[in-house]
N, C-alpha and C positions, 0 to 999 in steps of 0.2 A: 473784551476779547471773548470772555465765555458766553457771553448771551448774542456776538458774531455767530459763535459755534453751534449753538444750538438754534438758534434760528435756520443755519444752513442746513442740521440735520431734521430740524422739522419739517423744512422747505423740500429736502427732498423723500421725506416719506409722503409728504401732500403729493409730490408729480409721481413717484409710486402707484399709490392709491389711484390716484387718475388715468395714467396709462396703463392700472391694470382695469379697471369698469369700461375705458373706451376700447381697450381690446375685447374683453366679454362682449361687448357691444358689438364692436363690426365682427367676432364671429357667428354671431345670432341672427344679423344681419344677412352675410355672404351664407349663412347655411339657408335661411329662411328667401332668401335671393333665389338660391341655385335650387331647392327645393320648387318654387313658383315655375323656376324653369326648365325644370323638369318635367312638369304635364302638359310644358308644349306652350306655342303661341299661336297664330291665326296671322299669315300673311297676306295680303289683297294687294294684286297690282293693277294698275288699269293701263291696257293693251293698248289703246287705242291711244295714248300718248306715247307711249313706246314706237308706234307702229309713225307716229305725225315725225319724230324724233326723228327716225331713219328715214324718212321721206327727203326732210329736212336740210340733213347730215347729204345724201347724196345729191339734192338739187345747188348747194355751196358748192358742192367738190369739185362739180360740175362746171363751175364758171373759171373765169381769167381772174386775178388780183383785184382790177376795177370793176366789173360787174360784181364781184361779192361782195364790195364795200357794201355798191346801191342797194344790193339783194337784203342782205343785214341789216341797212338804216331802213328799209320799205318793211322788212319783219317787224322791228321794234316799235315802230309806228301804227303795225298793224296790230301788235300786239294789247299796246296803250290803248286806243279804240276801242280793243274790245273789252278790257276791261274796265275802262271809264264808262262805256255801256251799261253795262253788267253793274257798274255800283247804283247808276242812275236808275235803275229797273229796281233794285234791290230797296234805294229809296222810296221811292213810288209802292213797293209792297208786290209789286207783280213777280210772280213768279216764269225761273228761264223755263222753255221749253225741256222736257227730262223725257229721253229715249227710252226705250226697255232695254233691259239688263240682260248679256251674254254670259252666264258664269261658266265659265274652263274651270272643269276640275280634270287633273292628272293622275292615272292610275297606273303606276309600271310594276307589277304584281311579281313575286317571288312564289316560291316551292310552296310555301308553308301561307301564304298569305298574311303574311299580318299586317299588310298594308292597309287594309280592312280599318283598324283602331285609327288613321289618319283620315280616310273614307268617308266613317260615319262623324267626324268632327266638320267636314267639311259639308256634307249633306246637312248636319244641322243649321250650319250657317245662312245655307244655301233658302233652307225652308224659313229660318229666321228673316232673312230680307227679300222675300220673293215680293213679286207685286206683278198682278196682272201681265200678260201678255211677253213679261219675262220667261227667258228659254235655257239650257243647261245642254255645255257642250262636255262630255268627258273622252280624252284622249285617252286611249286603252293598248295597252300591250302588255299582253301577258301569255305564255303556252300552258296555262293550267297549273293544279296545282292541287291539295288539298280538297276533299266535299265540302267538308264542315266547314273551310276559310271561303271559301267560293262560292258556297252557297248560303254566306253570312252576306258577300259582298254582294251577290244580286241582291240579297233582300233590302241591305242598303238603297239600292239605286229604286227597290218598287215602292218605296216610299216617297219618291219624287213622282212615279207615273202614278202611285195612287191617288196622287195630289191635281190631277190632273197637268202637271207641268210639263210639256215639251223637252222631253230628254233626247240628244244625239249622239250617238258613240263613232268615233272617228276611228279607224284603227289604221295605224301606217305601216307596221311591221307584225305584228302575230296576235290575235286570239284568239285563240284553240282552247276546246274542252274548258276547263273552269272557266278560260278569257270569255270564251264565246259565251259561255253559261251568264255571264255579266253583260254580254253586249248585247245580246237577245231581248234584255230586260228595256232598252233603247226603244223609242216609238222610228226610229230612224238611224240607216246605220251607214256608215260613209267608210270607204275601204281604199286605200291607193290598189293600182293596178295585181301589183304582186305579194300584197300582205298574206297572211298564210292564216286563213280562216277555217274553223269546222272543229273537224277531232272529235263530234260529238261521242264517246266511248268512254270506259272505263279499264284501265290498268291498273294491274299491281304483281308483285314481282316479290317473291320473300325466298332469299339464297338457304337454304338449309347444311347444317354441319354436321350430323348424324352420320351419315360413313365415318365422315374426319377422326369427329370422335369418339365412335366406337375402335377403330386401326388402333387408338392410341388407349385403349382402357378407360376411357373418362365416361363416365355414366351423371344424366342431367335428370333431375326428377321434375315435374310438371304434376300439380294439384290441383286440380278447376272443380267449382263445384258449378253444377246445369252442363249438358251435353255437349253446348256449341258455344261456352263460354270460352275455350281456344282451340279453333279450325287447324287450322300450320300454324306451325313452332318454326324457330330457326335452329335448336339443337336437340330437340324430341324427335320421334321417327313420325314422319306424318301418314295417316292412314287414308285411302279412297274413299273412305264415309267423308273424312275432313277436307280433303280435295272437292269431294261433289258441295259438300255444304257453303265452301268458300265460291268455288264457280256462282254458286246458289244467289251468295251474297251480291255480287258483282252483278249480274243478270237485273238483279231489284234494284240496285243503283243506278241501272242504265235504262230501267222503266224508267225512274221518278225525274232523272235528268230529261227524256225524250217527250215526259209527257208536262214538262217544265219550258220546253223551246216550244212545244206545242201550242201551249198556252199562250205563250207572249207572241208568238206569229202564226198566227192560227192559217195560214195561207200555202207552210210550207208542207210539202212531201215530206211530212217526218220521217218514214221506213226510206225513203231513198238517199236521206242524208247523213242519219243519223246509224251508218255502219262503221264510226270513228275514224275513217279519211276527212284528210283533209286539202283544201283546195286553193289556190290562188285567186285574190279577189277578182279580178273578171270572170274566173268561172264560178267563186260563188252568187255572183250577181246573176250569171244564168239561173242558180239554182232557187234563188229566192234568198239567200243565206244574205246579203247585205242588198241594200236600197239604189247604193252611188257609187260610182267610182270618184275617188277624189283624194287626194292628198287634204291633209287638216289644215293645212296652213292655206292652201286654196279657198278654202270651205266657209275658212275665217275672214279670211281678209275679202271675200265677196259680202259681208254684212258687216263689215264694220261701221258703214254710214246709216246701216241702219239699228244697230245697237252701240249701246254703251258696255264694252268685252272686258271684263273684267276675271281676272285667273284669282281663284281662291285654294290656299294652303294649307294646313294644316302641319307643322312643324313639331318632331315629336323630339325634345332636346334626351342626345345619348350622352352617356358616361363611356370613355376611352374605348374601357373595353366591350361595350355595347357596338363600336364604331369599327372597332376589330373584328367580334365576329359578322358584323353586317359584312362590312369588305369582303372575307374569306365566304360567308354564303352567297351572296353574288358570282362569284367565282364560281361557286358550283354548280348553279341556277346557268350559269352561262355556257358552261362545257357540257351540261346535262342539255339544253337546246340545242347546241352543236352536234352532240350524239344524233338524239332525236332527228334534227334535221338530214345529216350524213344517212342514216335510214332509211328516213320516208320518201327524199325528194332530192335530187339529183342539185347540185350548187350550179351558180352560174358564176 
């Protein structure tokens, strides 16, 4: 009986011991897991079976009960064929006929841009499997945002036109100011009818509280060493010298942007466009500001027999509350467009 009892309590410090190493285990695991996915994955879909899929999907829907038996048993059929082809080529050593490559990359651009960091993963990839005669569509919508994040993202994209690759930027709904500053960088630019292109300009807006808080006693001290190391303050008193300096600032921003669109369309009336209006894509196509009118999906699905469209991702995995403040900055990115728009341009 006592060597029953102690076997049992040997037996269960041995599953003890084990189920404490395989928990240290799958937590090293799941941290070293969520860790990997956390700097993202790399998604590729190929459009052009998406695109055969819904062809597909409406030519059935389209028939009576007994025509889509025949429809079905003639696919499957046609399908076997072709790939009993396809093994028998592959035995043989010949290689299938291989199209050039459409890569769709998606940019829908925020305040602050930091859509930029998914961008440049996907440009890499883009440059990693390029092969001759291969082309690069990027859909773009954005009303601006940031210098520094917008003018990361062109340079993103001139690393494709430096490469001599055939970049298009499609816009169907807004590039304005930083967008534009991005889609400029395009050797071709495709615009639907009413997208809202241009804005080349610079803004900025800083509310000052300096009455508020002197009514109420509160004195805000401000230290800067260099003279125009702080222009305006939000709660110092701002002075005329720091007003002209900050105009100062702005003026040089809107050379280096003007002589930025200059450069990648060397055709257009820079001084006629670039008064930060902006314009509906038919009339920027008067003005040289896009190439085409055309919705993206048009654009695309007129080359789909002659490319193989493939849309590449960059997925950058967030933590909860990463995913919460995304939601609530969208939110703000959306009402701050609405403003802007209620503004400039009368609603339809």
């Amino acid at each position: 009986m006592d060597l029953i009892v102690e076997y049992g309590l040997f037996l269960a410090r041995v599953v003890t011991v084990v189920a404490a190493i395989a928990a240290v285990a799958l937590i090293v695991s799941s941290l070293a897991h969520r860790k990997k996915q956390q700097r993202g994955e790399m998604q590729v879909t190929r459009l052009n079976k998406q695109y055969e899929e819904i062809k597909e999907t409406m030519q059935s829907a389209l028939l009576d009960g007994n025509q889509r038996k025949v429809w079905l048993k003639e696919q499957k059929k046609r399908l076997k064929r072709e790939n009993k082809a396809a093994k028998e080529k592959a035995k043989r050593g010949e290689s299938a006929v291989v199209k050039p490559v459409m890569y769709v990359i998606d940019f829908k651009g925020s305040m602050d841009a930091h859509e930029v960091s998914a961008l440049r993963e996907e440009v890499n990839a883009v440059l990693c499997a390029y092969k001759p005669n291969d082309e690069v569509l990027l859909r773009l919508e954005s009303p601006g945002g940031v210098v520094h994040g917008y003018g990361l993202a062109a340079s993103q994209l001139q690393r494709l036109r430096s490469r001599g690759i055939p970049l298009t930027a499609a816009i169907d709904k807004v590039a304005a100011s930083g967008g534009y500053m991005m889609a400029c960088v395009a050797s071709h630019i495709v615009s639907a009818p009413f997208a809202i292109v241009g804005s080349i300009g610079v803004v900025a807006q800083v509310p000052n509280f300096h009455r508020l808080l002197k009514r109420n006693d509160v004195d805000v001290e401000l230290h800067t060493a260099g003279q125009y190391k702080r222009t305006l303050t939000l709660f110092g008193e701002n002075t005329e010298e720091g007003r002209e300096k900050f105009r100062e600032e702005l003026n040089e921003t809107h050379q280096l942007f003007k002589h930025f669109v200059a450069d990648m369309r060397p055709t257009l009336n820079i001084d006629q466009v670039a008064t930060g209006e902006h314009w509906y894509g038919s009339q920027a196509l008067e003005k040289g500001l896009v190439d085409e009118i055309s919705t993206s999906d048009d654009w695309l699905l007129a080359r789909l027999e002659r490319f193989e469209v493939v849309k590449v991702r960059y997925v950058i995995r967030k933590s909860l509350t990463d995913r919460l403040t995304f939601s609530a900055a969208n939110s703000v990115d959306r009402l701050m467009l609405r403003w802007w728009q209620r503004g400039e341009k009368p609603l339809l």
